[in-house]
C-alpha positions in Angstrom: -13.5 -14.1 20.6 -12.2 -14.0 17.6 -12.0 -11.0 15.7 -11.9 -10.3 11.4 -8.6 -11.7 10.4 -8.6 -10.1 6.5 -4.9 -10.7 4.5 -2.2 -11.7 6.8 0.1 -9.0 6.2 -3.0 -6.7 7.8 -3.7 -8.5 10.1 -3.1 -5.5 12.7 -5.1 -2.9 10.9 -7.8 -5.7 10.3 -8.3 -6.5 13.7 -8.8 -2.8 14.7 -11.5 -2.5 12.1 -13.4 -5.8 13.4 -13.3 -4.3 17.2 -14.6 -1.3 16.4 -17.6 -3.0 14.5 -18.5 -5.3 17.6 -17.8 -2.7 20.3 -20.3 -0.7 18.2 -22.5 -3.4 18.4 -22.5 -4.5 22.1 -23.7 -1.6 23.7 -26.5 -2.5 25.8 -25.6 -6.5 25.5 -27.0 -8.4 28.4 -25.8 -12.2 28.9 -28.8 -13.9 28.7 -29.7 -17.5 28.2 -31.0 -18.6 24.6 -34.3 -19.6 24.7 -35.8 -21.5 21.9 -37.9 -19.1 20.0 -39.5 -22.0 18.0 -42.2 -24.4 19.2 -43.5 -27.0 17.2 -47.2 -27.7 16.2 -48.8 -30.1 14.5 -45.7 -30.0 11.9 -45.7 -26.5 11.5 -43.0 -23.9 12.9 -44.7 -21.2 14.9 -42.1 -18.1 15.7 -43.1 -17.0 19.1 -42.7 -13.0 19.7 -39.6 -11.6 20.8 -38.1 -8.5 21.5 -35.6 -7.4 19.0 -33.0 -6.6 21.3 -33.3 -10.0 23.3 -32.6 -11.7 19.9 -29.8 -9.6 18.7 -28.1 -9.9 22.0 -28.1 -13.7 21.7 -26.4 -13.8 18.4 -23.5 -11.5 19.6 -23.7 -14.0 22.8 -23.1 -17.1 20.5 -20.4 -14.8 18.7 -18.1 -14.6 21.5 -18.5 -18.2 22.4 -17.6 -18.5 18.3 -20.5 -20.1 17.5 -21.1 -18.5 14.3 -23.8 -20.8 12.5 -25.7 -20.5 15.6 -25.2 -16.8 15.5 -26.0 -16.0 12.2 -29.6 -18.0 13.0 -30.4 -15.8 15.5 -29.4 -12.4 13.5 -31.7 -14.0 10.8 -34.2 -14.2 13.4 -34.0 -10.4 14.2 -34.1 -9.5 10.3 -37.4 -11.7 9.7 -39.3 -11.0 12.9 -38.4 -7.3 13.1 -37.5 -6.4 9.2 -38.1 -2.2 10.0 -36.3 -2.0 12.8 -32.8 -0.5 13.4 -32.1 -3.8 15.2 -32.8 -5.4 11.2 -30.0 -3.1 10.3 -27.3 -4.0 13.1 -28.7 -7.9 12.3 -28.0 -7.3 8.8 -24.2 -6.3 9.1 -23.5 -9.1 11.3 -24.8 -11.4 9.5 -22.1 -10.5 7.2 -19.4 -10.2 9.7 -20.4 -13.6 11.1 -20.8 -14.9 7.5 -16.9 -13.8 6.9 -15.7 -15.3 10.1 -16.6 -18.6 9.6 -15.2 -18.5 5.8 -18.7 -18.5 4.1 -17.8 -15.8 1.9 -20.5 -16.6 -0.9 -23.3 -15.4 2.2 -20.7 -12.5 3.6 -21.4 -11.1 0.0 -25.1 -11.5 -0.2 -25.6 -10.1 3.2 -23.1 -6.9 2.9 -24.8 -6.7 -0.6 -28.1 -6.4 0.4 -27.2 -4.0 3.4 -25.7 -1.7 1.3 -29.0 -1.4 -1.1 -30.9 -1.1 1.9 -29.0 1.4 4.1 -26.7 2.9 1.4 -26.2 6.3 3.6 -25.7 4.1 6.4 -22.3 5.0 8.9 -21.7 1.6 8.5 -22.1 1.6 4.7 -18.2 1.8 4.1 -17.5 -1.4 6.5 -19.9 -3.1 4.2 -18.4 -2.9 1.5 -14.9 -3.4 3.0 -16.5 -6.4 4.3 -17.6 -7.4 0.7 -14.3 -6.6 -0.9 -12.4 -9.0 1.6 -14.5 -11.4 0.8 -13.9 -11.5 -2.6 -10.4 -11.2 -1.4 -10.0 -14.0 0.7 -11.2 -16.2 -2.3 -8.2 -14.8 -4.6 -7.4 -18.6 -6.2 -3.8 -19.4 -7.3 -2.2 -18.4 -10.2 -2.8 -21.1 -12.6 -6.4 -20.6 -11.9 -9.2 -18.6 -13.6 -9.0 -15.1 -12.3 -12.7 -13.5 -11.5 -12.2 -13.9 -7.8 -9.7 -11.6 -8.0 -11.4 -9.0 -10.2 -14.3 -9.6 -8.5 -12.0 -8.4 -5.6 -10.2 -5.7 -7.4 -13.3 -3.6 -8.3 -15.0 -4.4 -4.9 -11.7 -2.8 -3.2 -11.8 0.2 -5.8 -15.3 1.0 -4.7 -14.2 1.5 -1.1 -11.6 3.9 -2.1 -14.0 6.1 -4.6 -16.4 6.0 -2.3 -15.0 6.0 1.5 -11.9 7.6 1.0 -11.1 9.2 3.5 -11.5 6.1 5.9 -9.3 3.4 7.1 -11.3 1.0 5.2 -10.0 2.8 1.9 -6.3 3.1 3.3 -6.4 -0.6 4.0 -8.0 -1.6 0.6 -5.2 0.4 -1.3 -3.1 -2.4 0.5 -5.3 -5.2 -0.7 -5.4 -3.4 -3.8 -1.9 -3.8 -5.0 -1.7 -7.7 -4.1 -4.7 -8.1 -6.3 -3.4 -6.2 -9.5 0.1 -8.0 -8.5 -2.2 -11.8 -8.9 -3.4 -10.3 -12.1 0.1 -9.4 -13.7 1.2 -12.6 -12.8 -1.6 -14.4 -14.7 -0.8 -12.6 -17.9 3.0 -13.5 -17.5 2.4 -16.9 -16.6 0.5 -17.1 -20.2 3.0 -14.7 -22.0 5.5 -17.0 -21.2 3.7 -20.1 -22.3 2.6 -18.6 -25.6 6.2 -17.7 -25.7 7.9 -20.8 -25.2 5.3 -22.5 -28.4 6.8 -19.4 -30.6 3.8 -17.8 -30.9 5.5 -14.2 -30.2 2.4 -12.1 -31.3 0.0 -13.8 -28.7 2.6 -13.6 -25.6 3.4 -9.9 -26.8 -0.1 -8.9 -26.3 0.2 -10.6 -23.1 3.1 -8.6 -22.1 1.4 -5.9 -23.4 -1.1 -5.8 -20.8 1.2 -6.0 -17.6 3.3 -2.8 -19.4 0.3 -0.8 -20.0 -1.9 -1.8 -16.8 0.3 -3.2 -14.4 3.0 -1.0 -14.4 3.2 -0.3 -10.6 3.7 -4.7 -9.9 7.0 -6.3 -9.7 5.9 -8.4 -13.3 6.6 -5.3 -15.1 10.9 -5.7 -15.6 10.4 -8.8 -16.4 7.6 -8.1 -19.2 9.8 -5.4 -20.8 12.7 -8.3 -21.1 10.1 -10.7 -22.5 8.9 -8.0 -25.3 12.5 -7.7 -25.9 12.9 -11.1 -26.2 9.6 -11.4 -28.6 10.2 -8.6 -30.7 13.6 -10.0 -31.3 12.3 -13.2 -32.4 9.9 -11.7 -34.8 12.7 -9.2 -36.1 11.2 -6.2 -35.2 14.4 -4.7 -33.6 13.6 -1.0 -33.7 10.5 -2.1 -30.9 13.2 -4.6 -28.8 15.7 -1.6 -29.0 12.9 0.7 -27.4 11.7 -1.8 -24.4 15.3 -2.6 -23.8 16.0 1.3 -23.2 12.7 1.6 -21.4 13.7 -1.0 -18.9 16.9 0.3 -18.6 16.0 4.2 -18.0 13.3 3.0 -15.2 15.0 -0.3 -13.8 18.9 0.5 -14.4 19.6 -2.0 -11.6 17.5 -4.9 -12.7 19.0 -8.4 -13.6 16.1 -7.9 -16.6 17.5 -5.3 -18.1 21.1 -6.6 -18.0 19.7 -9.9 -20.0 17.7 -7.5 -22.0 21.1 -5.5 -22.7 23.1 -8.5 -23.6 20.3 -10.1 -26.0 20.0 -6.7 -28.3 24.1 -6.7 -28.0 23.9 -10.2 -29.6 22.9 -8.9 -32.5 25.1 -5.8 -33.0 22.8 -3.4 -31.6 22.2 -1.1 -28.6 19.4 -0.6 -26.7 17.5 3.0 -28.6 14.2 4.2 -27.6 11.7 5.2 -30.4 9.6 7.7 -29.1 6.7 6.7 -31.2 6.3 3.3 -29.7 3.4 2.4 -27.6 6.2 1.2 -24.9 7.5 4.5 -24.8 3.8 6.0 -24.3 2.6 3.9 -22.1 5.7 5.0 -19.5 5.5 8.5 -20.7 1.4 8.4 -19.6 2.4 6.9 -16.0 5.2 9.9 -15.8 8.0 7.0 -15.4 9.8 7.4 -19.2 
């Protein structure tokens, strides 16, 4: 069958984690034939009465033949017919887990959601909300799109950490984590250049602003320096296009950035100086890299 395939560069790790939550969840499976719970009378649904477990082992049987709408049905089954059981519970999850497989990642939330409220002290609990989180993950849009998906995504992952962290759910999201707030960066720069390129310096500095300050740890962040060098310039404000010049170059001595950054504050007689007092200079200072 096929297992919970999360980002593809964790695919590995993923896989373990998806395993573990169906192993968990077969014990006791018998192959059964699915029999129709329903009969119909006189136009009305009548649910017959059915073990739990009979139920529950039908929707992992339609999960290994990847029949995942069927399976979900019958995990519904379980939570409606038996709601107090610990059977509900199990239902609950993989109705998620199903949910996620088949890409129906609006009903993966609800579900993990609404198992977490329930069984918040559950074992499972931290699965849950890893399951959540990938959801929102798997949904990140591209760049030029709007970008809740992937803050949805980048608080959902920060919950597993605060609150699971000392699982491989958390060590995982910390992964996941870092590709979100990457997306992010690259949203602001994408504007910051466009606001840039129509000379309207002050909006594509605060733009730039945001990856220096909060996105200091993505790949964005030499080029955002270069840009504030390149806006601060424009604007004449050379004492602040001196100080992200140096800061750039102290951190990223190497980068072609700071090179083009070096060469532009050159072109007008001047060398790259940090002022201490600027908030460039803080924000590094705060993250221990100036």
């Amino acid at each position: 069958m096929r297992l919970l395939t999360l980002a593809p560069a964790w695919a590995g790790s993923s896989r373990g984690l998806a395993a573990r939550l169906l192993a968990l969840s077969m014990v006791g499976l018998t192959v059964a034939g699915c029999a129709n719970p329903f009969a119909e009378k006189e136009d009305e649904l009548v649910i017959t009465d059915e073990p739990a477990e009979k139920i529950y082992n039908e929707g992992l049987t339609l999960m290994a033949k990847e029949d995942y709408e069927a399976a979900v049905k019958r995990f519904e089954d379980v939570d409606r017919q038996h709601p107090y059981s610990d059977w509900s519970r199990k239902a609950l999850l993989m109705i998620a887990y199903a949910n996620y497989t088949q890409g129906s990642y609006d009903e993966a939330i609800a579900a993990a959601k609404r198992y977490l409220a329930l069984h918040p002290g559950s074992a499972d609990a931290a699965y849950a909300q890893y399951l959540m989180a990938a959801s929102y993950y798997d949904q990140i849009p591209d760049i030029s799109r709007d970008q809740a998906r992937t803050n949805a995504a980048l608080d959902a992952l920060n919950e597993v950490v605060r609150k699971y962290p000392d699982t491989e759910y958390a060590a995982s999201a910390k992964k996941k984590i870092e590709v979100a707030r990457d997306q992010l960066a690259g949203k602001e720069m994408m504007i910051g250049r466009y606001y840039l390129e129509q000379r309207n310096y002050i909006g594509a500095i605060n733009r730039f602003k945001v990856v220096v300050t909060r996105y200091q740890t993505t790949r964005h962040v030499e080029e955002a320096l270069y840009r504030l060098t390149e806006a601060y310039m424009a604007l004449g404000i050379v004492n602040e296009a001196q100080t992200s010049a140096a800061v750039l170059g102290y951190n990223f001595p190497d980068s072609s950035w700071y090179k083009d950054a070096y060469k532009l504050v050159q072109s007008r007689g001047l060398e790259p100086a940090e002022n201490q007092g600027s908030w460039i200079s803080k924000a590094f200072k705060n993250l221990g890299l100036g």
